[in-house]
N, C-alpha and C positions, 0 to 999 in steps of 0.2 A: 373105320371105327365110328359108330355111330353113341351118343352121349346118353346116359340112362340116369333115372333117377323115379325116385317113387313119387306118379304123378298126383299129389293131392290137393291140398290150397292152391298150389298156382298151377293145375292143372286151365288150361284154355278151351279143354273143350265148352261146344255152345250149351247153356241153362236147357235149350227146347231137347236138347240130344241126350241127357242126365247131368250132366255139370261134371263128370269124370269119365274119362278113355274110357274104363272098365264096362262102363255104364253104359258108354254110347254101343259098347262092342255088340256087349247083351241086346238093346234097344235095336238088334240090326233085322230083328221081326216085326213086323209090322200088324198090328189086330192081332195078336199071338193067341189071345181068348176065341176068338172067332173062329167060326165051320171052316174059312179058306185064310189062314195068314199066310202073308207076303213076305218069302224068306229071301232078306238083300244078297248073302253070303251062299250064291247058287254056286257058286266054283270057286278054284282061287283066285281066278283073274278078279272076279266079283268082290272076293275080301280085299284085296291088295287094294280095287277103287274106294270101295266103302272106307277102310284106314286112311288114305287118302284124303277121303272128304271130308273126316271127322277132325284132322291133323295131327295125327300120328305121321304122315309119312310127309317127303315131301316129294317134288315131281322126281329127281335123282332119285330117289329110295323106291318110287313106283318102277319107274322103268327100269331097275336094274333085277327087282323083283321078279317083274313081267318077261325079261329076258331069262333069269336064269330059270321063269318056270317053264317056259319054251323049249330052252334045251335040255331040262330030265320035268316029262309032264307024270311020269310015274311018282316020284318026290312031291311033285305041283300037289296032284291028288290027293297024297297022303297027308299032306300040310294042313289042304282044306279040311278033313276028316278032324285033323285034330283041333282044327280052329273052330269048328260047329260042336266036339265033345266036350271043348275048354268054355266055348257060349251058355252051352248046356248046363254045363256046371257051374258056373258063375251063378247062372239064372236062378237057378233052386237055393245054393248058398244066399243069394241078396233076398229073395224072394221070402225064404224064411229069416232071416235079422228083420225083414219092414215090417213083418208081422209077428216081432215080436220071441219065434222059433227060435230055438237052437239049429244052427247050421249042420246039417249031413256031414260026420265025420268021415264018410267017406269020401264026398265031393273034397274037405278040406285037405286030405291026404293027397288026390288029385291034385288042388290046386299049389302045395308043396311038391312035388314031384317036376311039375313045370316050373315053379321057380328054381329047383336045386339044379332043372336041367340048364335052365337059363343063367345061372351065377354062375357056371361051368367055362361060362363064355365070358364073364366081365372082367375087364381090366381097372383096374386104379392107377390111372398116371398125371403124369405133371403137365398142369394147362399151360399155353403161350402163356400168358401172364403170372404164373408162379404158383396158381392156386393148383390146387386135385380134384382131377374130375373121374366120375367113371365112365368107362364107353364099351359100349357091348363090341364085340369083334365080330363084326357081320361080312368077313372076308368067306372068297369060296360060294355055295350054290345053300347056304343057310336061309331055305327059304322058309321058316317057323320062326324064326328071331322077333318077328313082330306081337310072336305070342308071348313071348316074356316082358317085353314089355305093357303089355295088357295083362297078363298075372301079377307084375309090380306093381300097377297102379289097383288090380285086385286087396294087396297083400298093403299096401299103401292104405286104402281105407279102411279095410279091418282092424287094422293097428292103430289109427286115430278115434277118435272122439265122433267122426265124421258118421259110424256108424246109429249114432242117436237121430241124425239128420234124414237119413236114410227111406224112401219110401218108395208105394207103390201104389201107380194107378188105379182107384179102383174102377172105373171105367169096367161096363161086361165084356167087352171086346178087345180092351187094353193090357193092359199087366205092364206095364212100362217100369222100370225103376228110373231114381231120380234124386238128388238132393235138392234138401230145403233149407236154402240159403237166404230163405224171406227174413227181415224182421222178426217177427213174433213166430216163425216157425209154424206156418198155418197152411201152408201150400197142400192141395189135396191132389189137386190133377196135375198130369203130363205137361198140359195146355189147357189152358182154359175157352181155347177158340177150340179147342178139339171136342176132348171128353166132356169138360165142363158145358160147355153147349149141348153137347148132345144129351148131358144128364139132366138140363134144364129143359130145355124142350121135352122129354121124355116127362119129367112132373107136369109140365103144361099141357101135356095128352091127358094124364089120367086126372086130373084136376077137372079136365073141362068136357071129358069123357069123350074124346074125339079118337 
């Protein structure tokens, strides 16, 4: 049984990765604007590391992943498919709220469908200590499970406030999403050792006509 909840405020993913699962999942292309982006999520082995890294999983949840994609890699495959069509859709949904859009009713249907298929799977039971927790049932070769939990924390920021926070790199090479959890709410870039440098340097070309 592994413990679910809608990752939002106390979500731990890192600030540089978007500051939400959801976010980092999306974020798993790299120059997404650019002629050659670097797509992290080349297989499933590749998703199951990537979750891993971001801390969704932990080593237990890796490797029992990685075993049962082993023994059915037709499953394995199809998993990944849906993990790049669930990225996809994310991407466009966040992509239109940073700027402001109405989100593709149809992406949102999508993203309801993964949820409905994922609460299919949750239990509400009684913790050691008295309290109620829910936990998804990741018994058996449920090798997509980690996709509902990246649709909760989906479904998790829409339904907060959070989406006022909401942005996107403009970087020409980037498209990153991210929240803006500064102060005054003024964050522009991804990073500012990243895009933010390269956008400054780029004025200090045509400024100095070099």
């Amino acid at each position: 049984m592994r413990t679910w909840s809608f990752r939002t405020a106390e979500d731990p993913t890192p600030p540089a990765l978007g500051g939400l699962l959801c976010l980092a999942f999306v974020n798993s292309v790299l120059w997404r604007r650019s002629a050659e982006p670097n797509d992290l999520l080349v297989d499933y082995g590749a998703t199951v590391a990537y979750l891993r890294q971001v801390g969704l999983l932990d080593e237990a949840d890796r490797a029992a992943l990685d075993r049962a994609a082993a023994a059915h890699p037709v499953l394995a495959r199809r998993a990944h498919v849906r993990a790049v069509a669930l990225r996809e859709m994310l991407f466009r949904v966040f992509s239109a709220i940073a700027n402001g859009e109405p989100a593709p009713p149809a992406d949102l249907t999508a993203l309801t469908d993964t949820l409905h298929e994922g609460l299919g799977h949750l239990r509400v039971t009684a913790a050691p200590r008295g309290e109620v927790a829910a936990t998804w049932d990741v018994s058996g070769d449920r090798l997509e499970w980690p996709l509902w939990e990246v649709a909760g924390s989906a479904a998790g920021l829409l339904l907060a406030d959070q989406p006022t926070w909401l942005k996107q790199c403009p970087g020409d090479r980037c498209g990153w999403l991210f929240i803006d959890r500064s102060r005054s709410h003024s964050r522009r870039w991804c990073a500012s050792t990243m895009c933010g440098n390269r956008e400054r340097a780029r004025r200090h070309y045509q400024r100095h006509g070099r």
